[in-house]
Backbone bond lengths (Angstrom), bond angles and torsions (degrees), N, CA, C in turn:
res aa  C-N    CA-C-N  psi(-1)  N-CA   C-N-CA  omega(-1)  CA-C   N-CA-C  phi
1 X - - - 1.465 - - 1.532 111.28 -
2 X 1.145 149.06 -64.56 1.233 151.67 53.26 1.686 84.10 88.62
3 X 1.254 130.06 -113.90 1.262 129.00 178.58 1.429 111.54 -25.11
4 X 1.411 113.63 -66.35 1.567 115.71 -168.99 1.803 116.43 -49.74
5 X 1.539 106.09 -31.50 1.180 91.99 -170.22 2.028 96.97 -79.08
6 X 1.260 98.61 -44.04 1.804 100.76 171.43 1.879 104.84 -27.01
7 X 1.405 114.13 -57.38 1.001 108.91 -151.45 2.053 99.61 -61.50
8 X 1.638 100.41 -49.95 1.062 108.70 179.62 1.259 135.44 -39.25
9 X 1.842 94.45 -36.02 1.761 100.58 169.77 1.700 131.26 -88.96
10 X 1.587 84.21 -2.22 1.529 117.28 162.89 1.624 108.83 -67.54
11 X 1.296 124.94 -67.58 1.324 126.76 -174.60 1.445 107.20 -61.94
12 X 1.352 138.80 -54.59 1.381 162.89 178.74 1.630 78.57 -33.30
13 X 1.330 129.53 -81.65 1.476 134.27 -134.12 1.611 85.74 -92.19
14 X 1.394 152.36 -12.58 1.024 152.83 155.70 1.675 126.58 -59.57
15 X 1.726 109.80 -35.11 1.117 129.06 -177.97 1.227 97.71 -93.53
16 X 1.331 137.03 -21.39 1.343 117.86 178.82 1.456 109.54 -111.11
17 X 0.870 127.28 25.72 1.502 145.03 152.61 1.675 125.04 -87.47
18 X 1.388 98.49 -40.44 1.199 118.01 173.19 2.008 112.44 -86.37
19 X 1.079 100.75 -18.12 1.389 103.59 164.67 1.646 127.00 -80.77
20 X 1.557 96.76 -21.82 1.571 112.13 -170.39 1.617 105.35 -92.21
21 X 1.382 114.87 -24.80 1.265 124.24 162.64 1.482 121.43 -71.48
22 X 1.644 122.87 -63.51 1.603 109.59 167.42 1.408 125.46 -65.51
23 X 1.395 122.39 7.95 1.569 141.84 159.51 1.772 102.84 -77.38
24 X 1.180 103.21 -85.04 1.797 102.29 168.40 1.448 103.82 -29.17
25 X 1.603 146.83 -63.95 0.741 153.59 -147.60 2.014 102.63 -73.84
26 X 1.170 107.06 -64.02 1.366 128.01 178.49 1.829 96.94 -34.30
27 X 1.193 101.21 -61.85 1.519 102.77 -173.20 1.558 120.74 -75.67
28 X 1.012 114.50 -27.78 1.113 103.43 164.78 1.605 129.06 -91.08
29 X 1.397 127.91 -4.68 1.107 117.28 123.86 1.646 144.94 -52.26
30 X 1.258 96.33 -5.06 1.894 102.02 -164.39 1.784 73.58 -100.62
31 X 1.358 122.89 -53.21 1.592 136.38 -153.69 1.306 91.31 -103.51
32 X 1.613 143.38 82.24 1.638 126.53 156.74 1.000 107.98 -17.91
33 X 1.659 143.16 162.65 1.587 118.93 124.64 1.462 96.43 102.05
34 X 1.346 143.94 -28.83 1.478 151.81 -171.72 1.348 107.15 -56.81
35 X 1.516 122.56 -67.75 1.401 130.16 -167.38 1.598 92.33 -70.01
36 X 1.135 134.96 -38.77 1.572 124.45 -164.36 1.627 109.73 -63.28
37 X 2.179 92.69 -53.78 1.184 96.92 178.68 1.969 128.40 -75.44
38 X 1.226 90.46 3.03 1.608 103.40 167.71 1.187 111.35 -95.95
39 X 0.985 147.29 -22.47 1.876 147.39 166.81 1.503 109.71 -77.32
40 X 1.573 107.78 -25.20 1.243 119.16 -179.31 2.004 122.99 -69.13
41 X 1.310 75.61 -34.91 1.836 104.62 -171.88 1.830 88.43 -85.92
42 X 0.969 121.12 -52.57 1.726 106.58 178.44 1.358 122.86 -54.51
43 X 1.801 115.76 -46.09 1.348 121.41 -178.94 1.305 87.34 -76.11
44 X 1.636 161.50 -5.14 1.619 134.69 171.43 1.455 112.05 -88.42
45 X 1.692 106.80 -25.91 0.987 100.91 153.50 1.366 144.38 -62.86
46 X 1.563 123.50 -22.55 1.118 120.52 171.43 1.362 128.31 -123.43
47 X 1.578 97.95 39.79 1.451 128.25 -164.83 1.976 80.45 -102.00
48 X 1.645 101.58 146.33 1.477 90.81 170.49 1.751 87.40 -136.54
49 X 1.359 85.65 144.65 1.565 105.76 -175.95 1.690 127.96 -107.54
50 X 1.480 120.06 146.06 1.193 114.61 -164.61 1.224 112.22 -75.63
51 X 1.676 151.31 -162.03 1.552 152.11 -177.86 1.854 88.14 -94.25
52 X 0.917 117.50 119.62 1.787 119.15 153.42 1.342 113.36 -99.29
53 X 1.778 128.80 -28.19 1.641 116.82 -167.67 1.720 73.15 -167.69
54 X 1.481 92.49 -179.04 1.467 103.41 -147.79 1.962 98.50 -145.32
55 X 0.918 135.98 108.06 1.249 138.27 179.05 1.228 101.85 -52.09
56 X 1.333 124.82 132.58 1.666 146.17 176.92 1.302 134.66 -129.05
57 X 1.495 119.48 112.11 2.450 84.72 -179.16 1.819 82.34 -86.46
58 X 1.688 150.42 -44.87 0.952 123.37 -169.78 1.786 120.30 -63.45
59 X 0.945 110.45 167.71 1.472 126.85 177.69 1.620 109.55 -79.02
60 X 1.220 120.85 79.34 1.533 104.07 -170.89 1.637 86.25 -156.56
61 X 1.307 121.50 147.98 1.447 144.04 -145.72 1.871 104.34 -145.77
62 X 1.253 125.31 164.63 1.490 134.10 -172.59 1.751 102.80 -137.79
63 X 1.143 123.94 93.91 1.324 111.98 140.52 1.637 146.96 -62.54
64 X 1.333 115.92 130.72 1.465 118.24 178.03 0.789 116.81 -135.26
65 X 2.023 106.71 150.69 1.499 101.47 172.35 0.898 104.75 -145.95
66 X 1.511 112.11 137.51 1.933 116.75 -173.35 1.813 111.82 -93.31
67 X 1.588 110.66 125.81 1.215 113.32 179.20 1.874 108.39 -106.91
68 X 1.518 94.88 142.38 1.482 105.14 -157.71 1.775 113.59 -140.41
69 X 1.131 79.50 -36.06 2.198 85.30 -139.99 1.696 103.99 -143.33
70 X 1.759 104.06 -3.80 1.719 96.67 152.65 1.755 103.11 168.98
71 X 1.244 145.85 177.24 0.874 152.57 -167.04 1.963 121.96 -129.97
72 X 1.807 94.23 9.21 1.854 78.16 -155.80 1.841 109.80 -71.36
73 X 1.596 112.20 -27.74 1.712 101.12 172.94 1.603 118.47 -99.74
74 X 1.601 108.09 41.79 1.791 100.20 172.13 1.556 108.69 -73.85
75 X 1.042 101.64 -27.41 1.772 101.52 -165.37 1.503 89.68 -80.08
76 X 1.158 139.74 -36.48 1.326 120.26 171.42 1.270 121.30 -53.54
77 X 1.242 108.13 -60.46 1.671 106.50 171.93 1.291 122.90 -34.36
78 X 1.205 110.94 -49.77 1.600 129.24 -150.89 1.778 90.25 -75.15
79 X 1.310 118.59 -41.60 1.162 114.76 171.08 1.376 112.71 -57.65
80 X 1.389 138.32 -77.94 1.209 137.98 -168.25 1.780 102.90 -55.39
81 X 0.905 130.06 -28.41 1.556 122.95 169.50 1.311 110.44 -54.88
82 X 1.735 117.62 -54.38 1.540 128.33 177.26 1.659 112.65 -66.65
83 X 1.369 115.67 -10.99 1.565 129.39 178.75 1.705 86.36 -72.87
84 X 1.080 126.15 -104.02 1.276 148.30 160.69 1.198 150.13 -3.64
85 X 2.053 94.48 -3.02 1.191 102.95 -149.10 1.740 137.32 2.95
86 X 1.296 99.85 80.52 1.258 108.19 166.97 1.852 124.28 -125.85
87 X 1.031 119.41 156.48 1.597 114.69 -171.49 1.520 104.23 -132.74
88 X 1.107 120.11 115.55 1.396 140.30 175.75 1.774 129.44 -82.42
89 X 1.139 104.86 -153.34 1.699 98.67 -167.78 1.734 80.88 -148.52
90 X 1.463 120.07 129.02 1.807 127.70 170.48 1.451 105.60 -110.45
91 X 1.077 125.20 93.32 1.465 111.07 162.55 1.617 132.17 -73.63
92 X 1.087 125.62 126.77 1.274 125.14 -145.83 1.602 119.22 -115.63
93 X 0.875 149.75 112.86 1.250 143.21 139.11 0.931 158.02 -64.94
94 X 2.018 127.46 113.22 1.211 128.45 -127.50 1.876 118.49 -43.93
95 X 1.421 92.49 -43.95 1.742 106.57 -178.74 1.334 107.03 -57.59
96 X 1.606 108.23 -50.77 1.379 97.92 167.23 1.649 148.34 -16.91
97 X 1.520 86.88 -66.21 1.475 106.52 157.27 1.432 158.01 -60.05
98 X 2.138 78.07 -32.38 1.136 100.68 176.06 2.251 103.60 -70.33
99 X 1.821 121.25 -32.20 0.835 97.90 163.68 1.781 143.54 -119.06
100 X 1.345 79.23 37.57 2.040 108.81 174.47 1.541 111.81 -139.38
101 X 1.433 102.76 61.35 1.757 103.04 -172.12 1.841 100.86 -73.60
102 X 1.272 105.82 -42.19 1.393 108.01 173.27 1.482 125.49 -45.87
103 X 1.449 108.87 -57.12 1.641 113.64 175.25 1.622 102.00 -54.12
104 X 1.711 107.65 -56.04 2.060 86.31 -165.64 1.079 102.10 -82.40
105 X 1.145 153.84 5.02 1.707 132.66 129.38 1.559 120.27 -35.46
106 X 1.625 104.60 -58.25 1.454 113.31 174.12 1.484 121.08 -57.50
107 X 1.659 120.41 -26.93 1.397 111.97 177.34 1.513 94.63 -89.50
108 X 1.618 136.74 -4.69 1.233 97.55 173.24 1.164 112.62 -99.02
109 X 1.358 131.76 -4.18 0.885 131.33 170.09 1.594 137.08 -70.35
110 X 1.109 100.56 -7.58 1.615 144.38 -157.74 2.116 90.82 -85.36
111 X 1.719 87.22 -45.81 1.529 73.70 -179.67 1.705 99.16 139.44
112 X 1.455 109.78 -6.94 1.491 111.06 -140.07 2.083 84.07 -119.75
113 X 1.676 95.82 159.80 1.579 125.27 174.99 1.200 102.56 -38.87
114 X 1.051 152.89 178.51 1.075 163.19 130.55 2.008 101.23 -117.25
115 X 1.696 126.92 105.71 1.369 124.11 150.59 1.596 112.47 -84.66
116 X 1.741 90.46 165.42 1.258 106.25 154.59 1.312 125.43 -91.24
117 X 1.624 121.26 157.98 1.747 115.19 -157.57 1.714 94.10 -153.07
118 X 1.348 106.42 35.16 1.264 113.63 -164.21 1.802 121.33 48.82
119 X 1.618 106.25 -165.58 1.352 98.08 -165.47 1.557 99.24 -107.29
120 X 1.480 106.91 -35.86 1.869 76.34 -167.71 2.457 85.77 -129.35
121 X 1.711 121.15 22.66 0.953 107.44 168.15 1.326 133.11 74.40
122 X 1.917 109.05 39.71 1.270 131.58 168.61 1.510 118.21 -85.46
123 X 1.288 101.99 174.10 1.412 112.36 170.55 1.747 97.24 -82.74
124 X 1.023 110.51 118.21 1.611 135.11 173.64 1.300 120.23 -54.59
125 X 1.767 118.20 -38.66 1.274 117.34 -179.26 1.930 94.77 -91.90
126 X 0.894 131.56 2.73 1.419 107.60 171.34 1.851 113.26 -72.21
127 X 1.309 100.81 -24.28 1.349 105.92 -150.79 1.784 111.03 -87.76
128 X 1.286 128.49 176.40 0.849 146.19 -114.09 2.169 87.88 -130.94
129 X 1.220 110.61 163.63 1.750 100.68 174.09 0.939 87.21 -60.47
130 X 1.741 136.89 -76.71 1.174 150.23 -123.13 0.997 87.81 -71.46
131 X 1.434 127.00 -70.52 1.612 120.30 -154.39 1.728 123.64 -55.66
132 X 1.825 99.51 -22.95 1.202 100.29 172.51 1.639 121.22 -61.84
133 X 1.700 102.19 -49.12 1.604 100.49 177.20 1.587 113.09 -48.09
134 X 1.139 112.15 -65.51 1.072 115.76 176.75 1.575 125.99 -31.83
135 X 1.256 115.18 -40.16 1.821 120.26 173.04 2.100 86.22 -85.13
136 X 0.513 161.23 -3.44 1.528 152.87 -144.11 2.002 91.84 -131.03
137 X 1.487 84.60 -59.09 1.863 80.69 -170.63 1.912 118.62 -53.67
138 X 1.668 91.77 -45.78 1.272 92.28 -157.15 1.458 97.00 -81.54
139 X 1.006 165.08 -44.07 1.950 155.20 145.25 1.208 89.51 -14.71
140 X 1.645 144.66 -72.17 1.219 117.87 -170.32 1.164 138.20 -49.15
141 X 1.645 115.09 -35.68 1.519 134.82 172.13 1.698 90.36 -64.47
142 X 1.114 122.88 -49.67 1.533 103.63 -173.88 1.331 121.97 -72.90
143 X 1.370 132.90 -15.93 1.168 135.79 -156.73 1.645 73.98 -94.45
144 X 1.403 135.29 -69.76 1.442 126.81 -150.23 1.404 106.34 -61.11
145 X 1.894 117.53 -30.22 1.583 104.74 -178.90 1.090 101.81 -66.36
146 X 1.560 132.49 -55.93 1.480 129.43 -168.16 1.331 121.90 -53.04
147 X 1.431 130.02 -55.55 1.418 157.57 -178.84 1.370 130.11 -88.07
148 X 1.269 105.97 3.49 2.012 103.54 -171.01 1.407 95.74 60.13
149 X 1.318 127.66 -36.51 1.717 114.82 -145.01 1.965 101.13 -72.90
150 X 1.613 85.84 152.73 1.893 88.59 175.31 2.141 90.96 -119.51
151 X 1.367 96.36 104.90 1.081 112.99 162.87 1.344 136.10 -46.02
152 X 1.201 122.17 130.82 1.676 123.99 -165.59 2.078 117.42 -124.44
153 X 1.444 91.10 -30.18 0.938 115.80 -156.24 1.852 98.16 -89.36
154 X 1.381 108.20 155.60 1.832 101.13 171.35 1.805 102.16 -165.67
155 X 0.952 105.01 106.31 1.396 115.26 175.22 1.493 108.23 -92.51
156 X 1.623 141.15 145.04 1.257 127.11 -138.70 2.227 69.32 -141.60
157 X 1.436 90.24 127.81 1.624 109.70 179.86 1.659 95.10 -54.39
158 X 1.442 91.38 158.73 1.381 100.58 -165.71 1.505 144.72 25.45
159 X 1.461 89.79 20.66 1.355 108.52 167.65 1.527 114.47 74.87
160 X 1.657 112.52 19.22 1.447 119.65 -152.95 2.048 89.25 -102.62
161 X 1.073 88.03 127.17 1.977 87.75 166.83 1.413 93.75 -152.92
162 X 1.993 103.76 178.73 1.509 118.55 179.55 1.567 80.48 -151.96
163 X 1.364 106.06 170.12 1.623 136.53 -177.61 1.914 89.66 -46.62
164 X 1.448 105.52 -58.66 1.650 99.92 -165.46 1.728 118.87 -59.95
165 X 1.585 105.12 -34.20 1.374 97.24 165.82 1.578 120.76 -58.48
166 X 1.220 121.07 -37.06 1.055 114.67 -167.97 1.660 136.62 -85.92
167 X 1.879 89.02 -19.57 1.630 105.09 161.08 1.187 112.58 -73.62
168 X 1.415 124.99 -22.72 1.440 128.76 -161.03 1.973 98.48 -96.32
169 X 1.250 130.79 -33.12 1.328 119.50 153.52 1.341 112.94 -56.75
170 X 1.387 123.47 -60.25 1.829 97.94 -178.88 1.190 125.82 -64.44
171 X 1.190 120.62 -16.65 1.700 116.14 163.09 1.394 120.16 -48.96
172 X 1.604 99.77 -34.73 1.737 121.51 -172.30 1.839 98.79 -80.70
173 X 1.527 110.51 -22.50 1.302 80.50 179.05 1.780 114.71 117.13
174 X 1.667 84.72 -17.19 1.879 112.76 168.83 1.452 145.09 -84.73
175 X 1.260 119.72 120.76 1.384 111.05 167.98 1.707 112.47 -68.59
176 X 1.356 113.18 129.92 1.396 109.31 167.86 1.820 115.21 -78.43
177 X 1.187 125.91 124.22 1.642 124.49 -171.06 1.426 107.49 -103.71
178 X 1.662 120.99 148.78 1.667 108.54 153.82 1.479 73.66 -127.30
179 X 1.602 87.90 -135.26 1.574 117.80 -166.49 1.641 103.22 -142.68
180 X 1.452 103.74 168.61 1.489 123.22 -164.86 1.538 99.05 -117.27
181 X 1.389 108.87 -42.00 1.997 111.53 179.66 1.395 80.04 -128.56
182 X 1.630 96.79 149.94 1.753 117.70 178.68 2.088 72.49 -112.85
183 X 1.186 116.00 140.54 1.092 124.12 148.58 1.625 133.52 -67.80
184 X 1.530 94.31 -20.19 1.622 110.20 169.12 1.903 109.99 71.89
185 X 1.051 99.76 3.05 1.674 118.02 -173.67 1.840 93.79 -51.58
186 X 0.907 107.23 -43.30 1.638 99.64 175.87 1.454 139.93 -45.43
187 X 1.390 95.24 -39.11 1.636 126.65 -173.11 1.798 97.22 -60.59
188 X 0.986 108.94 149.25 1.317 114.52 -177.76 1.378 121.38 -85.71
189 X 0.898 112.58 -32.35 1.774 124.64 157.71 1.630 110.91 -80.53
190 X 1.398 111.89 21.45 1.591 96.93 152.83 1.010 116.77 -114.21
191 X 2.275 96.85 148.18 1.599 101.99 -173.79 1.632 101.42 -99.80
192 X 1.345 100.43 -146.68 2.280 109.05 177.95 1.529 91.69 -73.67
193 X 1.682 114.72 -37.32 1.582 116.97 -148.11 1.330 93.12 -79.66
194 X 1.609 127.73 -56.74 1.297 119.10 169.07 1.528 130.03 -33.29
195 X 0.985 107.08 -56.91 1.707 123.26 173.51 1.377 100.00 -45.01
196 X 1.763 126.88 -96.11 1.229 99.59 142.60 1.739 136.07 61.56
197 X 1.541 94.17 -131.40 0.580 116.11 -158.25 1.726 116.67 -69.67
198 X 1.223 97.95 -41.66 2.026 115.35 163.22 1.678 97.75 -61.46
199 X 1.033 146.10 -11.00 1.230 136.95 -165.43 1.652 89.35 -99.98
200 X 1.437 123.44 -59.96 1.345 117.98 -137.16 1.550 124.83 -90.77
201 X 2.043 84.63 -11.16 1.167 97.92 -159.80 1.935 115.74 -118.48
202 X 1.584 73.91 19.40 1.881 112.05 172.88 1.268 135.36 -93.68
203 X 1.970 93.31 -48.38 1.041 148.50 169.59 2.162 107.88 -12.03
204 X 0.932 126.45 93.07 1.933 134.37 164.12 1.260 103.52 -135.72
205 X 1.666 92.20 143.28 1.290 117.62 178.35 1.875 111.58 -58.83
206 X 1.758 105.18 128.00 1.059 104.63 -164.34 1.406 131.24 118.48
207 X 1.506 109.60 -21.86 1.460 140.96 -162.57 1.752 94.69 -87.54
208 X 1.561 94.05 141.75 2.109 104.77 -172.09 2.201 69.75 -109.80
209 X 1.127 98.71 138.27 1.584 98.74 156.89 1.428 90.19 -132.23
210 X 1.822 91.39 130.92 1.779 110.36 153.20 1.474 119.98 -87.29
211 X 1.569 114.00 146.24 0.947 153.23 -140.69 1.722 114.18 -140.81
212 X 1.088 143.27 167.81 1.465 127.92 162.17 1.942 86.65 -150.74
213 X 1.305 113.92 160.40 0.832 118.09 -142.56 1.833 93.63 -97.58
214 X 1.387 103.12 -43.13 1.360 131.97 -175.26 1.353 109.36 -77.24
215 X 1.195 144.26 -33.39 1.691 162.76 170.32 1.843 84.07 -6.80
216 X 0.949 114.70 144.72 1.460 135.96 159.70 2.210 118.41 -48.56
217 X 1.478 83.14 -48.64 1.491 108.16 -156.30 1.425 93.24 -111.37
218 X 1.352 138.79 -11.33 1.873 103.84 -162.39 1.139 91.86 -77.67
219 X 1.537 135.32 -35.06 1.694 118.08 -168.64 1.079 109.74 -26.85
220 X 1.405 111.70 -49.82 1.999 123.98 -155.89 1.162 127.64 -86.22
221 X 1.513 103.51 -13.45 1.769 117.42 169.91 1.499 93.60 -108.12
222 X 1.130 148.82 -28.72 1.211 119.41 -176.79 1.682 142.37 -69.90
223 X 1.435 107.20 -10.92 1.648 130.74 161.03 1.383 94.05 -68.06
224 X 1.002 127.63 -86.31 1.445 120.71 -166.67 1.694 128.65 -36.71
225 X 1.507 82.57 -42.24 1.546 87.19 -176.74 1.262 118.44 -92.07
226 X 1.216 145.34 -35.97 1.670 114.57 113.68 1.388 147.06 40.85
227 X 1.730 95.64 -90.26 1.514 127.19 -171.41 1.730 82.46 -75.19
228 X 1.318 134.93 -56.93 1.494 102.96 -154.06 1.203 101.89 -86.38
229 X 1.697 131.19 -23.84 1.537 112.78 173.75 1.454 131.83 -72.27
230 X 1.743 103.18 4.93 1.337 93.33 153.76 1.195 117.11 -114.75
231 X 1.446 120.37 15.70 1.069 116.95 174.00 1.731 109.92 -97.48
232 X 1.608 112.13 19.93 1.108 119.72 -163.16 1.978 98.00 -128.32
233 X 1.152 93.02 -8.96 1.416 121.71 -174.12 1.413 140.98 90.02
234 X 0.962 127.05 18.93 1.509 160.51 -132.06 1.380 87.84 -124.09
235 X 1.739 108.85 126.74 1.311 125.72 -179.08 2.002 91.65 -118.92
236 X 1.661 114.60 161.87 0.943 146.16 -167.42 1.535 120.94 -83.53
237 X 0.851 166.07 105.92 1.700 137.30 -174.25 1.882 97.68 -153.99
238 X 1.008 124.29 151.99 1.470 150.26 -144.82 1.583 81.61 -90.48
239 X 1.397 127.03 139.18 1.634 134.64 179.26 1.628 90.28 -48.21
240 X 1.205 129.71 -50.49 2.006 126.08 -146.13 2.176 83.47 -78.84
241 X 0.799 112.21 -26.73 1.563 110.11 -170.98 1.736 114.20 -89.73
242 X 1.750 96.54 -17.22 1.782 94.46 170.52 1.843 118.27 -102.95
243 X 1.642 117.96 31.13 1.071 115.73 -140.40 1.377 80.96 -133.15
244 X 1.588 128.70 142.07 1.223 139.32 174.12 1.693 104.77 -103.38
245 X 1.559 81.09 125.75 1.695 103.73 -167.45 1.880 126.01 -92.93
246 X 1.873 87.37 -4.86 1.591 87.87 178.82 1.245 94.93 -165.20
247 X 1.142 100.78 142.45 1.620 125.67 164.56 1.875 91.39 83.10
248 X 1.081 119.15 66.23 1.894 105.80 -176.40 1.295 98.97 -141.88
249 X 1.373 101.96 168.45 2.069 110.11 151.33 1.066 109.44 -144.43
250 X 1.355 101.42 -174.85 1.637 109.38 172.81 1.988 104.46 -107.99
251 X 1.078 106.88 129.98 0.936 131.99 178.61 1.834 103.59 -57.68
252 X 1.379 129.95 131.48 1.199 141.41 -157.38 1.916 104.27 -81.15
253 X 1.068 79.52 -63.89 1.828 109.37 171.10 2.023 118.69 -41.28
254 X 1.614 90.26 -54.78 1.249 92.29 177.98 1.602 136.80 -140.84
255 X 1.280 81.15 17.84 1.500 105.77 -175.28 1.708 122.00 48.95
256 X 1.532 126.66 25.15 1.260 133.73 117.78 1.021 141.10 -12.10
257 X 1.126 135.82 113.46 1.220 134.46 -179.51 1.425 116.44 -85.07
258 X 1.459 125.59 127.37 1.508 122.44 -168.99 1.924 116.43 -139.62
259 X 1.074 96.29 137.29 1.718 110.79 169.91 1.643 91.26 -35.20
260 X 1.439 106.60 149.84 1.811 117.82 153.07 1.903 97.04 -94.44
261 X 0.962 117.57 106.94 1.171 125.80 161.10 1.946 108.62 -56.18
């Protein structure tokens, strides 16, 4: 007896499996694209995303700039920042430091963020828990010997992350960062005017703009662009100072950062 009903609740849970499949099936023939874009909508749902821009009612904006791959126009910058009084966000990379300990002393001293930019500038989602702490820990130990500073901040190279990088920074104690405007300063066909002009004319309160430190051209767009966003009214503030610290989320859609109403 015993078996038969097993079997019965065997077929029962078989037939309605098989119903939930030529249902999935049904619709996405009627809807191309249905089942993809329905598996799609679950993994965004449980996709978790880093801060790119930051909900604001004042007018106030975050510059950054990621150092990597050489040092010859920081002191320019650093000047026109100290022109301007303005104070920025450096994301850093351990090697980096390891061979410009002088300069990121000098930008923190300058007044300015000190980030983390990992240690030696991988793709982030390849890696491993461990391996992440490990690129995460040791930039921090360097940023605090070099800089006094105790790092908060972690922008993930090439902008590459997965769910595990990013649980595994707040364990550490981290905000994960991107950006809202890429300035595009990298690209090889960019000039000052390009830079510019993608910067200014993007430009909302709330907005992280990346920067690279080394870029050919930001020296030459960055006075200007500047001069008209405050002449547009737009005040300056360090990424850890434009970031809402309680009661917030990140927005699913766009990775915004927003009040819980």
């Amino acid at each position: 007896m015993l078996i038969v009903i097993r079997r019965r609740l065997w077929l029962r849970w078989f037939a309605t499996l098989m119903a939930m499949v030529l249902a999935w099936q049904i619709l996405d023939t009627a809807h191309p694209g249905w089942a993809a874009r329905s598996m799609a909508t679950v993994a965004n749902i449980n996709r978790l995303l880093p801060i790119y821009s930051v909900e604001r009612e004042d007018k106030v904006v975050a510059l950054s700039f990621d150092a990597a791959w050489g040092a010859d126009h920081t002191d320019e910058l650093l000047a026109i920042l100290k022109r301007e009084n303005v104070r920025a966000t450096f994301f850093l990379v351990g090697f980096w430091i390891e061979k410009f300990p002088e300069l990121a002393y000098k930008i923190a001293q300058a007044g300015h963020e000190i980030g983390n930019h990992s240690s030696t500038h991988p793709h982030m989602s390849t890696l491993t828990a461990e391996q992440i702490v490990t690129e995460i820990k040791h930039t921090h130990a360097l940023i605090e010997e070099t800089t006094g500073q105790t790092a908060q901040l972690f922008r993930p190279p090439f902008g590459d992350y997965n769910n595990l990088l990013i649980t595994t920074l707040t364990a550490l104690g981290y905000y994960t960062i991107q950006w809202s405007i890429d300035s595009l300063d990298w690209q090889r066909q960019a000039t000052a005017q390009s830079i510019y002009e993608r910067v200014t004319s993007r430009i909302q309160s709330g907005d992280i703009v990346l920067f690279h430190n080394n870029a050919p051209y930001t020296r030459e767009a960055l006075l200007p662009i500047i001069i008209t966003l405050k002449r547009e009214g737009y005040a300056f503030v360090p990424i850890s100072e434009l970031l809402l610290r309680e009661d917030s989320y990140i927005d699913k859609a766009t990775g915004r950062q927003r009040r819980k109403r």
